[in-house]
C-alpha positions as CSV (number, residue, x, y, z in Angstrom):
1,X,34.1,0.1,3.2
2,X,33.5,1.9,-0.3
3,X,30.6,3.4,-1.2
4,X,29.1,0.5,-3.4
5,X,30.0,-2.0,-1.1
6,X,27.4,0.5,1.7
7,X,25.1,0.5,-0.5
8,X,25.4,-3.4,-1.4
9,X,24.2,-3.7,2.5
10,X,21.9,-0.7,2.6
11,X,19.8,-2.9,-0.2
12,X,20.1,-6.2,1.2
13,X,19.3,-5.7,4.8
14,X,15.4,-5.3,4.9
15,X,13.4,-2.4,5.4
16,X,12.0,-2.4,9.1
17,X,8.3,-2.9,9.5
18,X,7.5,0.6,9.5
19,X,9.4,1.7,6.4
20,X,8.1,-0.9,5.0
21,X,4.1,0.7,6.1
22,X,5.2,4.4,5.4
23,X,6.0,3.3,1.4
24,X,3.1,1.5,1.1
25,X,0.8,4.3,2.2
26,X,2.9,6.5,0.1
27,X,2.7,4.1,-2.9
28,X,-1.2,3.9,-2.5
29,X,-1.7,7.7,-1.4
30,X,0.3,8.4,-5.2
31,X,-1.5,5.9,-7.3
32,X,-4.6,7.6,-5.7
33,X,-3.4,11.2,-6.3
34,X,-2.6,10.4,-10.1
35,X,-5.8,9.0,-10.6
36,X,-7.4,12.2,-9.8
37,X,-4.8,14.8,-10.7
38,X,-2.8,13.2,-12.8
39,X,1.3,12.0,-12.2
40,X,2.6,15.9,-12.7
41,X,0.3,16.3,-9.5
42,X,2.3,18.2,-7.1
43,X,3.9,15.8,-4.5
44,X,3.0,17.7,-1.4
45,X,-0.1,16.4,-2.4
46,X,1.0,13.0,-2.3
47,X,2.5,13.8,1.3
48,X,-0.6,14.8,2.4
49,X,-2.8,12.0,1.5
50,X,-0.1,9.3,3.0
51,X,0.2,11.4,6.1
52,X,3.9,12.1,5.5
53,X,6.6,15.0,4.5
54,X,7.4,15.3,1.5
55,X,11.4,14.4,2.7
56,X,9.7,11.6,3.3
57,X,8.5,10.9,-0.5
58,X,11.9,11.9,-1.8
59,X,13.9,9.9,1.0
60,X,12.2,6.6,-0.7
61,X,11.4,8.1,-4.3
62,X,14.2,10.2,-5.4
63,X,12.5,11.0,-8.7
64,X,9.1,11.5,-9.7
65,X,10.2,8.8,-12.5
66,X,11.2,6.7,-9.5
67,X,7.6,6.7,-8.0
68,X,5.9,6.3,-10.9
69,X,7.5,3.1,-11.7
70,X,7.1,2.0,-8.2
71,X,3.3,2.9,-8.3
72,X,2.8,0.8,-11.3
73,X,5.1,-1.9,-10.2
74,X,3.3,-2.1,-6.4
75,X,-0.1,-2.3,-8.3
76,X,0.8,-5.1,-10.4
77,X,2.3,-6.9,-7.7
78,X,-0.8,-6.7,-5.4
79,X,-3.1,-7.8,-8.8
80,X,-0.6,-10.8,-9.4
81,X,-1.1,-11.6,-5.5
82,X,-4.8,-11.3,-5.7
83,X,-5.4,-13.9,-8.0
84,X,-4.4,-16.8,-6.2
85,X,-5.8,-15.4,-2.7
86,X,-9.4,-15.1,-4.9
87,X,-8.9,-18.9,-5.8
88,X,-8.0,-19.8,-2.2
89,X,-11.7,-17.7,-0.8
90,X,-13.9,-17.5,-3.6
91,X,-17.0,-20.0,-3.5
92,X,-15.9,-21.3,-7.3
93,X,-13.1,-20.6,-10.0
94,X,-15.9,-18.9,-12.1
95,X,-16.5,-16.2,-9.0
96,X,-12.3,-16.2,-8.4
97,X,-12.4,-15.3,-12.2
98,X,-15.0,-12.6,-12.0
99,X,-13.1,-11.1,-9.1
100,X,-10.0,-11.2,-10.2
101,X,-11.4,-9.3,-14.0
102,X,-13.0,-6.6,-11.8
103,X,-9.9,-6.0,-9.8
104,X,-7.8,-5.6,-13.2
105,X,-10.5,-3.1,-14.3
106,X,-9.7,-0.6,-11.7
107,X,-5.7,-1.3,-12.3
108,X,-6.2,-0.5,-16.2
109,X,-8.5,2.3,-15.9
110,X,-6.3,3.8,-13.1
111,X,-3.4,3.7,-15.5
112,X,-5.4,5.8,-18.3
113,X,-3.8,8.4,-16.5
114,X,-0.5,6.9,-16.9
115,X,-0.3,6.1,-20.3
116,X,0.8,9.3,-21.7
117,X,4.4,9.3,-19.4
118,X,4.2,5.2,-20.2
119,X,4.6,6.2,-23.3
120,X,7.5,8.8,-23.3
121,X,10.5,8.7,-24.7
122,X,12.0,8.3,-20.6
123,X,13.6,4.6,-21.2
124,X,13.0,4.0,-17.4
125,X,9.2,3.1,-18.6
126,X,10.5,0.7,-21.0
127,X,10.4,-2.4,-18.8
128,X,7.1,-2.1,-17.4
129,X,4.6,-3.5,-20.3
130,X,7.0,-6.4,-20.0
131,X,6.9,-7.0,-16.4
132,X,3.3,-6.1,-16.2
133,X,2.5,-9.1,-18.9
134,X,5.4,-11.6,-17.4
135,X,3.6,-11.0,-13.8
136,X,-0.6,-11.2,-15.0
137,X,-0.6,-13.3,-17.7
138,X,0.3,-16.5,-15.4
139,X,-2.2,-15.6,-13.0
140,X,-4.9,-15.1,-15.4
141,X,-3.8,-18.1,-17.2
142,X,-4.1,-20.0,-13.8
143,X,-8.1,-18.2,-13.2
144,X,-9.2,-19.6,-16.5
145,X,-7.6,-22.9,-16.2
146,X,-9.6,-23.8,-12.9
147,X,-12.4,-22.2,-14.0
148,X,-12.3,-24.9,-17.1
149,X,-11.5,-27.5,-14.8
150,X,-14.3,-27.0,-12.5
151,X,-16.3,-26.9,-16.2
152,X,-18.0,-23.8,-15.5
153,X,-16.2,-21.6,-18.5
154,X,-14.9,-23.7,-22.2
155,X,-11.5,-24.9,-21.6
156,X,-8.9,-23.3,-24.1
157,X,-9.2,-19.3,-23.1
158,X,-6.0,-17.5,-23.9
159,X,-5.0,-15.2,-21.0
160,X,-3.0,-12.5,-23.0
161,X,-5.8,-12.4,-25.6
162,X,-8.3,-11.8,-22.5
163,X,-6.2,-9.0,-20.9
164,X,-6.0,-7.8,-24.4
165,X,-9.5,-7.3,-24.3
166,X,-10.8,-6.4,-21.6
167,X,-7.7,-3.6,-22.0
168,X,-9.9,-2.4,-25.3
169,X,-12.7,-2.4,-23.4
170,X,-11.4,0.1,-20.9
171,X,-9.7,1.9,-23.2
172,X,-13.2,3.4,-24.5
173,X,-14.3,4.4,-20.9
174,X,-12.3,8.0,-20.8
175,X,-14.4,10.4,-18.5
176,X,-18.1,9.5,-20.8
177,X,-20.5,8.8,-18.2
178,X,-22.8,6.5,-20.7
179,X,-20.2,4.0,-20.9
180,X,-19.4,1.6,-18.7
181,X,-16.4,-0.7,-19.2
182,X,-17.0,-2.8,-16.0
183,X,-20.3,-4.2,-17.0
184,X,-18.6,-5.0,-20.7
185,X,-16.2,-6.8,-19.0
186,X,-18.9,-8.8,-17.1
187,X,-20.7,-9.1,-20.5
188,X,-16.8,-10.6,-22.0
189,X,-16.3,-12.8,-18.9
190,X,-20.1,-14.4,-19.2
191,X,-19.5,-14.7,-22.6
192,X,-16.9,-17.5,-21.3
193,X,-19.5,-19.4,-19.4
194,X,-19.4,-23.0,-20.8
């Protein structure tokens, strides 16, 4: 077998359960670590917070690029996946809505940190304002849609224009302790009520 055709079945055979655990504690022990410390944060720190070597890190994440982009793309994957499990357990649309607007909150402010190598000239990065609005924008097109079904916000919100905002919004929080963007985000989501 040649080497491409290895790695052809490296990639399609699935990671066993516990590969599958240790990179999701690393992924969440790095987004974690660069909210505090920033993405040039030394990754023994990483290792340390996931409980794993840092062979470990570089076995999965060959590059610090590498991780990055996997940080941001594992966050927006569990946001997408959150939106349809708050519909599913939340007591209205409205609340699923509300929910779902504080959960994207914590994802934008945690990727204030992030913006500056988002932002490089690194083409890697390129992709992931794209994938970030292919993946959200459904799911908070689907929030405000049963929320105007179940008549409890206008009918007609535009979900880009939304995340648009409520991205401003955060955008002003920084590290000032007098202002807090969650609460204007309730304040832009009531605003919605019909």
């Amino acid at each position: 077998m040649s080497d491409s055709e290895l790695e052809a079945v490296r990639v399609a055979r699935p990671k066993r359960a516990d590969a599958r655990r240790n990179e999701k504690a690393l992924l969440d022990a790095a987004a974690a670590v660069f909210v505090t410390s920033g993405v040039e944060a030394p990754i023994r720190d990483i290792a340390f917070r996931a409980g794993v070597g840092t062979a470990t890190i570089y076995r999965h994440f060959p590059t610090r690029a590498d991780l990055i982009v996997a940080v941001y793309r594992h966050q927006v994957e569990d946001l997408a996946e959150a939106g349809p499990a708050l519909l599913a357990s939340s007591a209205t649309p409205y609340a699923a809505l509300g929910g779902w607007m504080d959960a994207f909150v914590d994802f934008v402010v945690t990727k204030q940190g992030l913006a500056t190598v988002l932002q490089s000239d690194d083409p890697c990065y390129d992709p992931l304002h794209t994938y970030f609005v292919e993946r959200l924008e459904p799911v908070c097109a689907r929030l405000l849609d049963a929320a105007a079904s179940s008549g409890e916000i206008r009918p007609g919100q535009d979900a880009y224009e939304l995340m648009r905002g409520v991205g401003g919004l955060c955008a002003g929080a920084g590290t000032n302790p007098r202002y807090d963007a969650r609460r204007l985000v309730g304040l832009l989501v009531a605003g919605l009520r019909a």
